[in-house]
Rosetta silent file (secondary structure, phi, psi, omega in degrees, C-alpha in Angstrom):
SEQUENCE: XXXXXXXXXXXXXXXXXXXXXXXXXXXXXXXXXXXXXXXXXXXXXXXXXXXXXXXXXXXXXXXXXXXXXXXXXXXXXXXXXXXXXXXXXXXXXXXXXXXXXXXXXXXXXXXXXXXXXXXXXXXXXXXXXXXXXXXXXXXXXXXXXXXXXXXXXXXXXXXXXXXXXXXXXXXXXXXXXXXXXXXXXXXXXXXXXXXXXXXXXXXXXXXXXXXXXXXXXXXXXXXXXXXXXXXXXXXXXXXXXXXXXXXXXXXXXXXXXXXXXXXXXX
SCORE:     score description
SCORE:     0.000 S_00000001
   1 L     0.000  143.850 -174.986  -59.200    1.945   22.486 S_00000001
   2 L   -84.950   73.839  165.281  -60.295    0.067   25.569 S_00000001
   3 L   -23.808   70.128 -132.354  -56.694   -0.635   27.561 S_00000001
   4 L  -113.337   -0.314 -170.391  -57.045   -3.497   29.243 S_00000001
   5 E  -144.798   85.597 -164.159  -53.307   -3.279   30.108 S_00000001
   6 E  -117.943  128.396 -173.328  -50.305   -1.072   31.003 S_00000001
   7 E  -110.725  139.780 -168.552  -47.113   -2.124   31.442 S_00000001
   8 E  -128.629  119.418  136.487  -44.280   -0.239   33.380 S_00000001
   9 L   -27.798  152.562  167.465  -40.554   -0.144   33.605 S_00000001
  10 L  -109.583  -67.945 -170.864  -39.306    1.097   36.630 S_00000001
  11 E   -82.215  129.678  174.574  -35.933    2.690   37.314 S_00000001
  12 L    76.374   20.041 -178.830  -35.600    6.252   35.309 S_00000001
  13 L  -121.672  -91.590  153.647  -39.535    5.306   34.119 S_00000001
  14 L   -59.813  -71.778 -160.857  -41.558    4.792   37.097 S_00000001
  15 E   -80.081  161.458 -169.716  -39.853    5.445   39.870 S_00000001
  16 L   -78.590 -174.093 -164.385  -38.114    9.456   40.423 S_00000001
  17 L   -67.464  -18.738 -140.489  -34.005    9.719   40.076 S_00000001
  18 L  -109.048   37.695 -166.614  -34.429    9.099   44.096 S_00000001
  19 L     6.361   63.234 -177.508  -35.994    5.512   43.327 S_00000001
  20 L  -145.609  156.185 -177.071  -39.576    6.209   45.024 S_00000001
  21 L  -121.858  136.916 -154.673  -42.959    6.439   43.542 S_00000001
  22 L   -80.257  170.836 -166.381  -44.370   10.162   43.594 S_00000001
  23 H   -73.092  -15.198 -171.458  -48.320   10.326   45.138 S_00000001
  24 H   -85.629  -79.155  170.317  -49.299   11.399   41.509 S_00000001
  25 H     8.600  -76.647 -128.170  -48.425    7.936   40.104 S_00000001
  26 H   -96.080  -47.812  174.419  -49.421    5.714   42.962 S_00000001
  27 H   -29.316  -64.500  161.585  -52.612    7.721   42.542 S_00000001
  28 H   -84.570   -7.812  156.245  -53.377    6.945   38.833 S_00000001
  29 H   -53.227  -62.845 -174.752  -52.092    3.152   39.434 S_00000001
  30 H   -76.962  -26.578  147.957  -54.901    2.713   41.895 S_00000001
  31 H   -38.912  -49.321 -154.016  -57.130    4.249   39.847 S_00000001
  32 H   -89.719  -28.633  177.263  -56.503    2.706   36.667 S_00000001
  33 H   -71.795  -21.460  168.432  -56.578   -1.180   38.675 S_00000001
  34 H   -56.576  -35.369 -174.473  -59.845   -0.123   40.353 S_00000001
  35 L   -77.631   -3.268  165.660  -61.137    0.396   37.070 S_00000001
  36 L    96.434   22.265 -179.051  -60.155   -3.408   36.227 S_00000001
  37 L   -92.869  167.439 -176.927  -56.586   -2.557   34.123 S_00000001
  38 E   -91.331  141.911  162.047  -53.792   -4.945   35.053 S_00000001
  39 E  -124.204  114.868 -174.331  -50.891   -2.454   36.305 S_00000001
  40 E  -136.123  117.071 -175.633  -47.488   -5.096   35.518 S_00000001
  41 E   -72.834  123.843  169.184  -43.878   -3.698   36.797 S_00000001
  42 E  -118.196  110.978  155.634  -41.647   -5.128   34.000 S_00000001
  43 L  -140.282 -170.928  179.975  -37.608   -4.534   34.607 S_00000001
  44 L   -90.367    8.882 -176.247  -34.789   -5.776   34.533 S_00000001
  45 L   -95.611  139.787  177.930  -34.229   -6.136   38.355 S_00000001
  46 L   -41.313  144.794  176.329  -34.404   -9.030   40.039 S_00000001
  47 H   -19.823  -53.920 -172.515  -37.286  -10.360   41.741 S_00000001
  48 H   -77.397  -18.639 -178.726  -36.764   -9.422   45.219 S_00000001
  49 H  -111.773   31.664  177.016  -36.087   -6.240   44.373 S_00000001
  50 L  -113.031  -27.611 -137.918  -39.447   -5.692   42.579 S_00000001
  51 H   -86.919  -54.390  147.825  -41.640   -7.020   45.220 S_00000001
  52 H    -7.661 -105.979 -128.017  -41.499   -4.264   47.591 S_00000001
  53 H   -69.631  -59.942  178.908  -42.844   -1.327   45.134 S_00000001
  54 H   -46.643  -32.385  155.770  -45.659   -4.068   43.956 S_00000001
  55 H   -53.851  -56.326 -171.649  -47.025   -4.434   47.309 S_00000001
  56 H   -58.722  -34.264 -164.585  -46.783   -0.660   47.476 S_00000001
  57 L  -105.787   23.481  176.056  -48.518   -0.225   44.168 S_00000001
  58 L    51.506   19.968 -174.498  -51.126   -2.924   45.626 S_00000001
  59 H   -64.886  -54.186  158.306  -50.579   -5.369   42.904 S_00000001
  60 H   -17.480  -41.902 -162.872  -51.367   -7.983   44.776 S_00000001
  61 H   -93.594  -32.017 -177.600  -54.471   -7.128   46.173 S_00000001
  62 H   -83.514  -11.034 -177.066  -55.489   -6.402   42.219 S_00000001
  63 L    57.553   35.890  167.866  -54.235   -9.560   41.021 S_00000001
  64 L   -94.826 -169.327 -161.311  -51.835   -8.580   38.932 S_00000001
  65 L  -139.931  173.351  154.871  -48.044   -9.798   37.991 S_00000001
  66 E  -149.498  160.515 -170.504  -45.008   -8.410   37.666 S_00000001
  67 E  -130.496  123.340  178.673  -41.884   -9.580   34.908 S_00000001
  68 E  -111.760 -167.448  177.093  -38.667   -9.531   36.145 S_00000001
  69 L    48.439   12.078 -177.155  -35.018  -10.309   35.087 S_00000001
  70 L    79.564   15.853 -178.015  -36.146   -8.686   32.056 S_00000001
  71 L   114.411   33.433 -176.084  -38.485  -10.937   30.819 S_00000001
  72 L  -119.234    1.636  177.450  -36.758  -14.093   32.386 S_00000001
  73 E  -149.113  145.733  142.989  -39.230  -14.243   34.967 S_00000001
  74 E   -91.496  153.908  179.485  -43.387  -13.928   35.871 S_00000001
  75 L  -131.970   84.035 -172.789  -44.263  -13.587   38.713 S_00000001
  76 L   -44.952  109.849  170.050  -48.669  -14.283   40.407 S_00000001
  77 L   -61.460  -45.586 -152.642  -48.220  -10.851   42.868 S_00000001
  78 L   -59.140  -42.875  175.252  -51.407  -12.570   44.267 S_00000001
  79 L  -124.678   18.111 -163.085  -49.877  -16.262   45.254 S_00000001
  80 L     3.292   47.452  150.713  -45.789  -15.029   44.822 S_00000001
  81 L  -128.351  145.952 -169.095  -45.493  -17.699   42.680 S_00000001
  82 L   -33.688  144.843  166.669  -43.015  -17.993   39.621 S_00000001
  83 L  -116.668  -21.959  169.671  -45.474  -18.884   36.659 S_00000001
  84 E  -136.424  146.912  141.441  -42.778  -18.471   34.369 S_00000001
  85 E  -123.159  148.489 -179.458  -38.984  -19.129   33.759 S_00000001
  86 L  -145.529  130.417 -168.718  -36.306  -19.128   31.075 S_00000001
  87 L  -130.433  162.977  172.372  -32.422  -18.984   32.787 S_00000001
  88 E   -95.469  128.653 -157.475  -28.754  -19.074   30.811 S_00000001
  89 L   -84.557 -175.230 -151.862  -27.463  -22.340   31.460 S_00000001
  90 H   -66.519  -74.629  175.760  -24.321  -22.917   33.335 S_00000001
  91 H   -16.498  -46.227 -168.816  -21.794  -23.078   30.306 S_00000001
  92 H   -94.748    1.233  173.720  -22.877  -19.884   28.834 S_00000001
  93 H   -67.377  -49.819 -169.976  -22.811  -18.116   32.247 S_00000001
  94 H   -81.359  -21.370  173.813  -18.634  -19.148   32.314 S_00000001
  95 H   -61.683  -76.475 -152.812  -18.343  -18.113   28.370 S_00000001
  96 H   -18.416  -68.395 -163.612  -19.858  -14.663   29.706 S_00000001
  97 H   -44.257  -63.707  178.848  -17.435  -14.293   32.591 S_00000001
  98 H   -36.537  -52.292 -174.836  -14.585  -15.680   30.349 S_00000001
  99 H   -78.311  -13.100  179.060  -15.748  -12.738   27.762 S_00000001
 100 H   -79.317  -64.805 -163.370  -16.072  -10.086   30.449 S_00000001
 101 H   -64.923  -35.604 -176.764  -12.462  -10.637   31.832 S_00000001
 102 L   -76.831   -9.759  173.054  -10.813  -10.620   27.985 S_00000001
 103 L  -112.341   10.742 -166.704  -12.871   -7.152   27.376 S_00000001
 104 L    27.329   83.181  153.656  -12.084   -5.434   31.134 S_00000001
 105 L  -133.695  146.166  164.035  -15.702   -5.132   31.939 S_00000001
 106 E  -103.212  171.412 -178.968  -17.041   -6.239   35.182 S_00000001
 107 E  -108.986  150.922  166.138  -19.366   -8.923   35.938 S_00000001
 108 E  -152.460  178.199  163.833  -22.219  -10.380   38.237 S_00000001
 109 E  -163.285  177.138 -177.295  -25.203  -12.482   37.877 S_00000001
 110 E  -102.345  127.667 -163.745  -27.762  -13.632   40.408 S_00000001
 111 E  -130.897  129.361  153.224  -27.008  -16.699   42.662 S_00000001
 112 L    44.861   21.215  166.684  -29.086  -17.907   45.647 S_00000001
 113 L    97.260    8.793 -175.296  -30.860  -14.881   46.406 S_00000001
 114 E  -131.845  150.066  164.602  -27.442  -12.842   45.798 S_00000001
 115 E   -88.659  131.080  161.753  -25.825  -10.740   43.466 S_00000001
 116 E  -103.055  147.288  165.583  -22.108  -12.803   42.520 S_00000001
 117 E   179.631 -170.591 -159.386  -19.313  -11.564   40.976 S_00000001
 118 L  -119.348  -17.040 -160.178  -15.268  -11.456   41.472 S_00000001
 119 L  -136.694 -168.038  150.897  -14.389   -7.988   41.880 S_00000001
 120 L  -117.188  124.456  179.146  -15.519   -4.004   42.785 S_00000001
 121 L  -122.200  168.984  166.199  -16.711   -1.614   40.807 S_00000001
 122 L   -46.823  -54.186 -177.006  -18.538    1.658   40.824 S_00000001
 123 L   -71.173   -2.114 -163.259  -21.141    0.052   38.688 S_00000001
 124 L  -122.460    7.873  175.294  -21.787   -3.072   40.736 S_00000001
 125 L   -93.235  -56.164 -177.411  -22.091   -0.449   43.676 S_00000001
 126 H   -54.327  -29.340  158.828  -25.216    0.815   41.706 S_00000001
 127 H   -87.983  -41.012  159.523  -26.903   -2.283   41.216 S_00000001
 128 H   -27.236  -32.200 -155.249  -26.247   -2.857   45.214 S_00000001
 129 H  -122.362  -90.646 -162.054  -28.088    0.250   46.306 S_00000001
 130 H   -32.453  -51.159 -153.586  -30.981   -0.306   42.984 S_00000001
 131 L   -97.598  -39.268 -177.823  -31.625   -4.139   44.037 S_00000001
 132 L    84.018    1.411 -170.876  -30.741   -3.823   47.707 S_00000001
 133 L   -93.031 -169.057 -177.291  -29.610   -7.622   47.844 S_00000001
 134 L   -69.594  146.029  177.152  -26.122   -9.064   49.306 S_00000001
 135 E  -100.752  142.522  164.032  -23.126   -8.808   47.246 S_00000001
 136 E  -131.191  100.971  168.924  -21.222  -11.825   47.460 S_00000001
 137 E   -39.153   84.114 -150.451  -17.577  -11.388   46.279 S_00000001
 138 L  -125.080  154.649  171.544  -16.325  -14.686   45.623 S_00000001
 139 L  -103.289   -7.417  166.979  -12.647  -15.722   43.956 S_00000001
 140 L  -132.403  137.182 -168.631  -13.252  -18.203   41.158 S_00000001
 141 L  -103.191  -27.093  168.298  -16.975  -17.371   39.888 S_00000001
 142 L   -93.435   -4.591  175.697  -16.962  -20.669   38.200 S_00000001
 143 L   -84.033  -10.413  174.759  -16.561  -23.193   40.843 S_00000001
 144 L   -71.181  -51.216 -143.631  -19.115  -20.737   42.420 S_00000001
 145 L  -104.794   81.595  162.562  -21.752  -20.671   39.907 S_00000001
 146 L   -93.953   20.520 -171.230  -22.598  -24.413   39.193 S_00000001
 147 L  -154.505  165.047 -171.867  -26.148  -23.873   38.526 S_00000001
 148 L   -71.064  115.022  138.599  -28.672  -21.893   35.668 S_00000001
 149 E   -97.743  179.056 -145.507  -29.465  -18.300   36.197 S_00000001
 150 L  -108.277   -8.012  152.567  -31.628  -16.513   34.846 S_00000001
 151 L  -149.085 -167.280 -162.820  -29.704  -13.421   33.513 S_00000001
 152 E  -132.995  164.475  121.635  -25.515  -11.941   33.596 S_00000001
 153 E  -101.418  145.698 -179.360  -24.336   -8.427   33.568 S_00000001
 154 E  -144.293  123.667 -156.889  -21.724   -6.753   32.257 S_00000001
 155 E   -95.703  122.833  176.334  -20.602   -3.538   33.856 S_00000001
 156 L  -167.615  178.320  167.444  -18.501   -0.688   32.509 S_00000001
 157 L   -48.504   96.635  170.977  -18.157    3.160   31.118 S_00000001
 158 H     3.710  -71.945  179.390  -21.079    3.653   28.819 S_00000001
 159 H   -48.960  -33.391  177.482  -18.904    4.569   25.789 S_00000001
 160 H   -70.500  -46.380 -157.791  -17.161    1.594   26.199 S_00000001
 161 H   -77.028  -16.626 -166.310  -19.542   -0.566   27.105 S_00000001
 162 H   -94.972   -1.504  138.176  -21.768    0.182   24.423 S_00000001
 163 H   -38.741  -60.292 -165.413  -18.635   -0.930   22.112 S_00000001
 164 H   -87.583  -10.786  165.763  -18.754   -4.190   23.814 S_00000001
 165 H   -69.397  -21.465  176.640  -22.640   -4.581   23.070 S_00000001
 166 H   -70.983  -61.024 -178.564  -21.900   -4.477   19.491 S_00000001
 167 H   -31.823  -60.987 -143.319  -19.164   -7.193   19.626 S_00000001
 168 H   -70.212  -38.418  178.674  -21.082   -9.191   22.098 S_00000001
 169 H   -66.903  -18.429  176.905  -23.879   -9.220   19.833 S_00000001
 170 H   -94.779  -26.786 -166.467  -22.147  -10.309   17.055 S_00000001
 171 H   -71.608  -36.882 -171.963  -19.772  -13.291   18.966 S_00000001
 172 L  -103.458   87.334  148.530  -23.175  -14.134   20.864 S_00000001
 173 L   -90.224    4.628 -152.656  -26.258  -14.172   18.503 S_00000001
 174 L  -131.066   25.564  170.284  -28.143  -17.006   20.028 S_00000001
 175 E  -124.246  143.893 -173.613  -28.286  -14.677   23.199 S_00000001
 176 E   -96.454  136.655 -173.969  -30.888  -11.841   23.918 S_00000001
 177 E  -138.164  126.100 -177.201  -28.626   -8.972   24.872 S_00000001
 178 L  -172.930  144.423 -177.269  -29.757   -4.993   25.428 S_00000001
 179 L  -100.159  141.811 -161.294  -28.760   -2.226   28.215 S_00000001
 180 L   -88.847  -64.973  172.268  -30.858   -1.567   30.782 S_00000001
 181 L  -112.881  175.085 -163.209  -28.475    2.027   31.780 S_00000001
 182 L   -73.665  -18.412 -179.028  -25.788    3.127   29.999 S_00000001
 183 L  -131.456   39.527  170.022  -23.602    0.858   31.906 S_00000001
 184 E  -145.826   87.887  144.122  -25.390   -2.515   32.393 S_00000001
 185 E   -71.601  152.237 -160.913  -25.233   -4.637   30.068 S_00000001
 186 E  -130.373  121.988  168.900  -28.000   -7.239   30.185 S_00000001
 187 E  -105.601  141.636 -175.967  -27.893  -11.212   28.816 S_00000001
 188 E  -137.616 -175.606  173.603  -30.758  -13.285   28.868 S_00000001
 189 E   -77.187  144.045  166.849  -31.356  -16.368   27.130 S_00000001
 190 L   -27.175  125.365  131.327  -32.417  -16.696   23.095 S_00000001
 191 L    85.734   21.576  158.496  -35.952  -15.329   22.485 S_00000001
 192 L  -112.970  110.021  169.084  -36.047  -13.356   26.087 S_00000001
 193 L  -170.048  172.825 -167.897  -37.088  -10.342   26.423 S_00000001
 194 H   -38.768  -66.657 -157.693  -40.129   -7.895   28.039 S_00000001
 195 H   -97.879    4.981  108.668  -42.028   -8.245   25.317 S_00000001
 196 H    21.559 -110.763 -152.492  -41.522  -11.993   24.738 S_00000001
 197 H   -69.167  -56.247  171.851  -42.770  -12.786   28.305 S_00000001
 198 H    -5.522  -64.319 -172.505  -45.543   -9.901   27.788 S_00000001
 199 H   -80.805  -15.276  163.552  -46.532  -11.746   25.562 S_00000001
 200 H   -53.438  -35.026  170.464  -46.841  -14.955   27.076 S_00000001
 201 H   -64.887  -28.319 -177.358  -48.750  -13.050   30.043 S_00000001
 202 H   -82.678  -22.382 -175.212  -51.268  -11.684   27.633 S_00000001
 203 H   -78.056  -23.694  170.670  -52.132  -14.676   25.769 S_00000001
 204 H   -51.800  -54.883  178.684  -52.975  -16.171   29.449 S_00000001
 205 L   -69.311   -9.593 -165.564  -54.964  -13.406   30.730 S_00000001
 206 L    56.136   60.603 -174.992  -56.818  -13.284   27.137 S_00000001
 207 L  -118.288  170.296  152.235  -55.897   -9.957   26.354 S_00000001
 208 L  -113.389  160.224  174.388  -54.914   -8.478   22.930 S_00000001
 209 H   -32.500  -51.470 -172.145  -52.041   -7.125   21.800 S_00000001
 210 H   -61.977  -13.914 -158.278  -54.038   -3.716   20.624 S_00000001
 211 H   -87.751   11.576 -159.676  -55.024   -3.714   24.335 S_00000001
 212 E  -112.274  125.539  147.432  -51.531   -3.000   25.729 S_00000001
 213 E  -113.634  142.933 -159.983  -49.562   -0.048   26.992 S_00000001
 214 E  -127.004  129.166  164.951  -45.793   -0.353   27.355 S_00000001
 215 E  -133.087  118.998  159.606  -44.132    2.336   29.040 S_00000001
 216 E  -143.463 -171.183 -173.072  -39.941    3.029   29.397 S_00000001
 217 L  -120.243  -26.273 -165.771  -36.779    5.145   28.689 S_00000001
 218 L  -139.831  179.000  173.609  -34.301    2.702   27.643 S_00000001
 219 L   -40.532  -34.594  163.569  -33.085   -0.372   25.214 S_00000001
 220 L   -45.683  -35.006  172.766  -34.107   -3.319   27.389 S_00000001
 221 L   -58.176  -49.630 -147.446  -37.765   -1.413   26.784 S_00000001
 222 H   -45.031  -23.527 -173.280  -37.626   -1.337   23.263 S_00000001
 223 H   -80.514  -27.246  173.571  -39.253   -4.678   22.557 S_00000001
 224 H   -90.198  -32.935  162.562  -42.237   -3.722   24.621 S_00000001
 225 H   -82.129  -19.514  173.006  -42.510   -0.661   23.674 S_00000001
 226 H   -66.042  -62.307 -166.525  -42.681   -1.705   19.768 S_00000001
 227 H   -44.710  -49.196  178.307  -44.864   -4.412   20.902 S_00000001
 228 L   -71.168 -150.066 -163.646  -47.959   -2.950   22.683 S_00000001
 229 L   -77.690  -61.657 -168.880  -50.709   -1.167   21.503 S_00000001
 230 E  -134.775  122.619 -170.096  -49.356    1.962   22.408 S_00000001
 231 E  -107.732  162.319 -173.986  -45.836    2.296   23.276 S_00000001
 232 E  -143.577  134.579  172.926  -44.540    5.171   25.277 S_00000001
 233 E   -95.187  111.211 -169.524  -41.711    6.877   26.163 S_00000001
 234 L   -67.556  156.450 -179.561  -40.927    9.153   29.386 S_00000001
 235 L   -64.713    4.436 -148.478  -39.301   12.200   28.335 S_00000001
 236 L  -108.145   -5.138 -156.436  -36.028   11.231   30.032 S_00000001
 237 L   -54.290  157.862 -163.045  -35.642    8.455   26.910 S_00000001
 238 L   -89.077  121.440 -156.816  -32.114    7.006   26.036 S_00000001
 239 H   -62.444  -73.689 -179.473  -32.098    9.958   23.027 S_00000001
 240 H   -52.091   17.130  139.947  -31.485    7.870   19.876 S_00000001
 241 H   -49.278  -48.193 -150.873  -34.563    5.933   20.883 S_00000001
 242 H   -60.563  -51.624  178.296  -36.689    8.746   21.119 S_00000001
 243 H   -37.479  -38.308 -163.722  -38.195    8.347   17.324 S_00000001
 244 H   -67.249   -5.785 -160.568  -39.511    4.400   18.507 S_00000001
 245 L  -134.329  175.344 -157.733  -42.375    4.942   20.142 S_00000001
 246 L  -109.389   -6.056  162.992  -45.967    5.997   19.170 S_00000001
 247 E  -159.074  146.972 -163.614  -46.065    8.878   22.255 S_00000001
 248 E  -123.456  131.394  177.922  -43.395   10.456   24.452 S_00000001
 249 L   -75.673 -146.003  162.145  -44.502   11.765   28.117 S_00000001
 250 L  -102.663 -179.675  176.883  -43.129   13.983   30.799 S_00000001
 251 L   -39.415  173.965  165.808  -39.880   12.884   32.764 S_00000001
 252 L   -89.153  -49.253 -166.840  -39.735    9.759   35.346 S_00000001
 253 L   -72.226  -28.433 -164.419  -39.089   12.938   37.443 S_00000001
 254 L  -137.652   31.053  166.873  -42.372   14.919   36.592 S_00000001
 255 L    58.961   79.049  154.931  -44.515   11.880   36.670 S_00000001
 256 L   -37.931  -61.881 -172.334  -44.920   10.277   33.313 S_00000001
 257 H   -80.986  -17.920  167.404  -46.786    7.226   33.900 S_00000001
 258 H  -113.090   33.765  179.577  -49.777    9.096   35.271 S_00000001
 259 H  -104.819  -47.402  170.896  -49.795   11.359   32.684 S_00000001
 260 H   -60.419  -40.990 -176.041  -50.552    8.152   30.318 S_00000001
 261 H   -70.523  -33.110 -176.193  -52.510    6.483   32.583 S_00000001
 262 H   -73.413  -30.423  162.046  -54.905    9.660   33.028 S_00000001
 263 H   -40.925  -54.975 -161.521  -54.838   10.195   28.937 S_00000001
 264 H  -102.230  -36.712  170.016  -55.519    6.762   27.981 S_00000001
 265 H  -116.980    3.092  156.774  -57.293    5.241   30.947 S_00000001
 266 L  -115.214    0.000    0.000  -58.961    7.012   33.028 S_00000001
């Protein structure tokens, strides 16, 4: 098969434990975009805190995209403008919050170029030092939050939290919901998710479906990784997962993605 496309997760995919991208990677990246493939960072982290490593990985220069918020946003690296959006309107932002505080999990969502949320946690430390933006601690989150964003979190002890993804999923079906790490949960809007906006990027670009590689480790992937041509898993995969894909790589750690990229496309 001719690739015409490979799409990458980042944190525990691309990037090492140490959030940097090793020289073998960045290596077979520029290789496989010389060679005319679209290289497109898809996570769940916010914009600003994608844009960096896409400059680094020359997306830009290649005219390539990147899909953030987890499929709530495209992004032109080439003109840094949005091409696409889908955000959770206010009301279901304050159900969240409302449903966070009645389950002791904590919460944030993205505000103004900020992470928001009411409290501190361990876990909201982790998206601080992963996204790098301002936290801003505020005491009532809904007179803060008067406006659409484009996803929520909900932060807590794996075991638990993956308790409250079952619930959430059943009180909330008309929400796209799936954890990004074991202890961030992630809400998007109905009918959002990687591959969703994938696919809206491919039918633009004129690509096919068959033409796609999807690469990640954890449930927020899964839709993308079902979805492409050929989906792939680093060996580092959320373990009851592992079965979902059609080939599983080395580690995030022992350079993964240019073990696919050198397999399938170069």
């Amino acid at each position: 098969m001719n690739y015409k496309m490979i799409v990458l997760d980042m944190d525990d995919t691309l990037l090492t434990d140490d959030h940097t991208i090793s020289i073998r990677n960045k290596k077979a990246i520029k290789a496989a975009q010389e060679k005319g493939v679209y290289v497109v960072l898809a996570s769940g982290r916010p914009t600003p805190a994608m844009t960096n490593f896409a400059k680094e990985l020359e997306l830009d220069k290649y005219n390539s995209y990147i899909i953030s918020f987890n499929g709530g946003q495209i992004i032109n690296m080439t003109t840094e403008e949005c091409i696409f959006e889908q955000t959770l309107k206010v009301k279901d932002i304050h159900q969240l919050y409302d449903y966070s505080q009645a389950n002791n999990t904590a919460f944030i969502t993205y505000y103004n170029g900020a992470i928001i949320g009411t409290q501190d946690s361990e876990y909201i430390d982790v998206e601080k030092n992963l996204t790098g933006m301002p936290y801003h601690k505020v005491t009532n989150l809904k007179e803060s939050v008067t406006q659409n964003c484009v996803k929520c979190l909900l932060l807590e002890e794996p075991t638990y939290l993956k308790t409250i993804e079952t619930n959430l999923k059943k009180v909330r079906p008309d929400l796209s919901i799936a954890r990004s790490k074991p202890f961030f949960l992630e809400v998007m809007p109905q009918g959002i998710d990687k591959a969703a906006t994938l696919n809206r990027l491919i039918q633009q670009l004129g690509i096919k479906q068959e033409e796609t590689i999807a690469v990640g480790n954890a449930g927020n992937d899964l839709t993308m990784v079902e979805f492409a041509g050929l989906g792939v898993w680093v060996e580092n995969v959320t373990p009851e997962l592992r079965h979902k894909a059609d080939v599983i790589v080395a580690s995030n750690n022992n350079d993964g993605v240019a073990e696919v990229i050198e397999k399938y496309i170069l």
